[in-house]
Backbone as JSON, one array per atom type, in Angstrom:
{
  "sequence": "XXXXXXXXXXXXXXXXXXXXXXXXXXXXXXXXXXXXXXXXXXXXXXXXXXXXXXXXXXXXXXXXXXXXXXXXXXXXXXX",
  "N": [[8.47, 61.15, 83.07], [8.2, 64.37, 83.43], [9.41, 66.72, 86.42], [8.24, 69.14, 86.68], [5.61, 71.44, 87.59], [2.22, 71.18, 87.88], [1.72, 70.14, 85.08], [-0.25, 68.92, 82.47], [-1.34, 66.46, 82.71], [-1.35, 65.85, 85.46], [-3.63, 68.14, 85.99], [-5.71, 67.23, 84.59], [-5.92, 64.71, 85.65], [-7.82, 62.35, 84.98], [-8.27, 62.97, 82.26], [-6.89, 62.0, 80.82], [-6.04, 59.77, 78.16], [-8.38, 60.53, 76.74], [-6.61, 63.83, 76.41], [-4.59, 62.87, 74.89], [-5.75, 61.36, 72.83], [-7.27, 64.08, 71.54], [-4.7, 65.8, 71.07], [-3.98, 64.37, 69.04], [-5.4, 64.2, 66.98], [-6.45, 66.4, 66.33], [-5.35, 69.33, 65.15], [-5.82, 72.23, 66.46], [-5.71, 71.96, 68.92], [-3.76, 70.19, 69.61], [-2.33, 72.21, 69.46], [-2.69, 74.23, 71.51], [-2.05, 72.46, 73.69], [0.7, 72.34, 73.6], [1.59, 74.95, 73.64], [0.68, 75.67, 75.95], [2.45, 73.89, 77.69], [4.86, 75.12, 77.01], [4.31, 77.53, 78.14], [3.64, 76.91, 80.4], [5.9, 75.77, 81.36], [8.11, 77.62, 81.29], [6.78, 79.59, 83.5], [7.82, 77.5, 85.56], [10.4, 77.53, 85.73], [10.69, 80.02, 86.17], [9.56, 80.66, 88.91], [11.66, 78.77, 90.19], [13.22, 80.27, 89.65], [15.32, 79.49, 87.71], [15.11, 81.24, 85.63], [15.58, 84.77, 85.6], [13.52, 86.77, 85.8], [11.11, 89.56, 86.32], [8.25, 90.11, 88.71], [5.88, 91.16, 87.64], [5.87, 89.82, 85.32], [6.61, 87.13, 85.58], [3.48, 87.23, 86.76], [2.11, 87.57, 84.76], [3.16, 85.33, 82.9], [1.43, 83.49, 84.39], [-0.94, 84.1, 84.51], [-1.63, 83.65, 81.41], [-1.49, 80.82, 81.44], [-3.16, 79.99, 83.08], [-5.14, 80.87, 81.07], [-4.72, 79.16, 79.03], [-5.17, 76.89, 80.45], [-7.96, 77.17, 80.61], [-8.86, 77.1, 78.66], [-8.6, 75.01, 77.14], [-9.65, 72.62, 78.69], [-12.02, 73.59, 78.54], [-12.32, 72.44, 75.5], [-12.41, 69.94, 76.49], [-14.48, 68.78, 77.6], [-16.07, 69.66, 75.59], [-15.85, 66.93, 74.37]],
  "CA": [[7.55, 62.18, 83.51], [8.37, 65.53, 84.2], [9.02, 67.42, 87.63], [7.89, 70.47, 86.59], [4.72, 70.91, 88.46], [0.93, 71.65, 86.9], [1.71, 69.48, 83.69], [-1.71, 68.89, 81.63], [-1.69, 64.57, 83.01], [-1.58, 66.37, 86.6], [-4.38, 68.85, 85.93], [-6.7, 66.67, 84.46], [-5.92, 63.05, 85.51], [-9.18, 61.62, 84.63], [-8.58, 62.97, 81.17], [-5.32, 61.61, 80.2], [-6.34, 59.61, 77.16], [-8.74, 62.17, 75.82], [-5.75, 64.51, 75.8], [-3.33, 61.93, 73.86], [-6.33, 61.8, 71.5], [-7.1, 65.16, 70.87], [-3.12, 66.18, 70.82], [-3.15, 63.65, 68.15], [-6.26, 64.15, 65.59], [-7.19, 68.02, 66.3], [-4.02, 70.3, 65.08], [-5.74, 73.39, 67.22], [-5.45, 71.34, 70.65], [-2.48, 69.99, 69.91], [-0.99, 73.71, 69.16], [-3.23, 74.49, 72.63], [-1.26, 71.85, 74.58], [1.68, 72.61, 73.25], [1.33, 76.35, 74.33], [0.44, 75.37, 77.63], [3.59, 73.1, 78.18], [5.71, 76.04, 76.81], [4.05, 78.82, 79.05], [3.79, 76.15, 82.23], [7.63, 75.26, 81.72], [8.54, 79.21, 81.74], [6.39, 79.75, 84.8], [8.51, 76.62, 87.09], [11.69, 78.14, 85.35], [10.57, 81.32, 87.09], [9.34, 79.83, 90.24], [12.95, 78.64, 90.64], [14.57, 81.26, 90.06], [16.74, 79.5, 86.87], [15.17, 82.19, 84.91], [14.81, 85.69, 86.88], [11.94, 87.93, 85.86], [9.78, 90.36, 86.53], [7.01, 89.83, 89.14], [4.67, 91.21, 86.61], [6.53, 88.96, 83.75], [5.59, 85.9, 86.12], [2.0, 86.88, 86.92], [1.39, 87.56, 83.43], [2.59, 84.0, 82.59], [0.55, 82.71, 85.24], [-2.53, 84.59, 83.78], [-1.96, 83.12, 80.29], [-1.25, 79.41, 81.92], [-4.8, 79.89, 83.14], [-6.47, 81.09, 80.29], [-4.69, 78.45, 78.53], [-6.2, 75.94, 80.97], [-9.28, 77.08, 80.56], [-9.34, 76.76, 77.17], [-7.95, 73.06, 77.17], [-10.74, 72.31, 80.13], [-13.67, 73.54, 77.32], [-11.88, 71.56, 74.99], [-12.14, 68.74, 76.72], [-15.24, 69.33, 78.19], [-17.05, 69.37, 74.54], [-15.66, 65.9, 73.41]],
  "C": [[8.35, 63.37, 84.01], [8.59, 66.11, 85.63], [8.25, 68.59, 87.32], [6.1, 70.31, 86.73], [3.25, 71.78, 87.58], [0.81, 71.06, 85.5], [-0.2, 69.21, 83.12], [-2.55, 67.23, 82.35], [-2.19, 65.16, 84.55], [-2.82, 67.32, 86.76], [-5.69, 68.22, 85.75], [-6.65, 65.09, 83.88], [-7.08, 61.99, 84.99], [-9.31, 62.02, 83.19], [-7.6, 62.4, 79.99], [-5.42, 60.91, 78.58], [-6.72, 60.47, 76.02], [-7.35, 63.14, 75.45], [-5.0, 63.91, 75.04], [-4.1, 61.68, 72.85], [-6.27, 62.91, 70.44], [-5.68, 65.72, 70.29], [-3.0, 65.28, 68.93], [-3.93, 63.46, 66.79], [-6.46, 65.67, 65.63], [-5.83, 69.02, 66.45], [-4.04, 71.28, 66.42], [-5.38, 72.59, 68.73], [-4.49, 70.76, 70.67], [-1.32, 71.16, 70.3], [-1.49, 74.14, 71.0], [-2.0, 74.13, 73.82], [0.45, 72.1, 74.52], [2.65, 74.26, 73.68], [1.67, 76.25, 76.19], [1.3, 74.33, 78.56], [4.2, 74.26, 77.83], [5.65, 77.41, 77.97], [4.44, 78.08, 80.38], [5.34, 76.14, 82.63], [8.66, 76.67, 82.24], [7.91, 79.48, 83.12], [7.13, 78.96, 85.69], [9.79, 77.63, 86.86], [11.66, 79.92, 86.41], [10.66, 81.36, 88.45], [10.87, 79.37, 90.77], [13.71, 78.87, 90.56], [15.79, 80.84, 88.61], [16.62, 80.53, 85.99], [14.68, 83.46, 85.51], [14.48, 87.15, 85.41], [11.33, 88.32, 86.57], [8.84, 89.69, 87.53], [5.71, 89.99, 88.19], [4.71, 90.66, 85.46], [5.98, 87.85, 84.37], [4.0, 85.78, 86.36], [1.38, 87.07, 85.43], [1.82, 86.02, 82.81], [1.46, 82.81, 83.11], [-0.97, 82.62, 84.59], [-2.71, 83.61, 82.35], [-1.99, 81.81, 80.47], [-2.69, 79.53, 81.92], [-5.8, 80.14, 82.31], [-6.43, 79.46, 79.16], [-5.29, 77.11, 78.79], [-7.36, 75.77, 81.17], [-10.01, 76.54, 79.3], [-9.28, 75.21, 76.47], [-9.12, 72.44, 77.87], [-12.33, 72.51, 78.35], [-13.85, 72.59, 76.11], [-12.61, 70.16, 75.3], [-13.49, 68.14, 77.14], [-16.36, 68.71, 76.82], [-16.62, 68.17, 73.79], [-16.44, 64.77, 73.92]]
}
């Protein structure tokens, strides 16, 4: 398991299966999750400083983390 904090199992523990489904029959939610581990992992990387950016480079990953979690959440939501 990961440290890196907000992972998708951590967000929506009660959905953990469902996501290892979808990830694994529905290309677009796999590419979704896949997104949203790539953006999340840049946001800790920020957060600690191993990669230094922008304040407005971090809140704009932040922003897309969230849209991305929203969009994962509707996802998940309509299965």
């Amino acid at each position: 398991m990961s440290n890196t904090p907000h992972e998708l199992s951590e967000e929506f523990p009660a959905q953990v299966a469902k996501i290892q489904a979808l990830k694994a029959g529905d290309a677009h939610f796999a590419k979704l999750a896949e997104e949203y581990h790539s953006v999340n992992r840049a946001v800790h990387r920020a957060e600690t400083r191993i990669d230094l950016i922008t304040e407005e480079q971090e809140e704009a990953l932040r922003r897309q983390r969230a849209h991305l979690k929203d969009h994962i959440w509707h996802h998940l939501k309509g299965v």
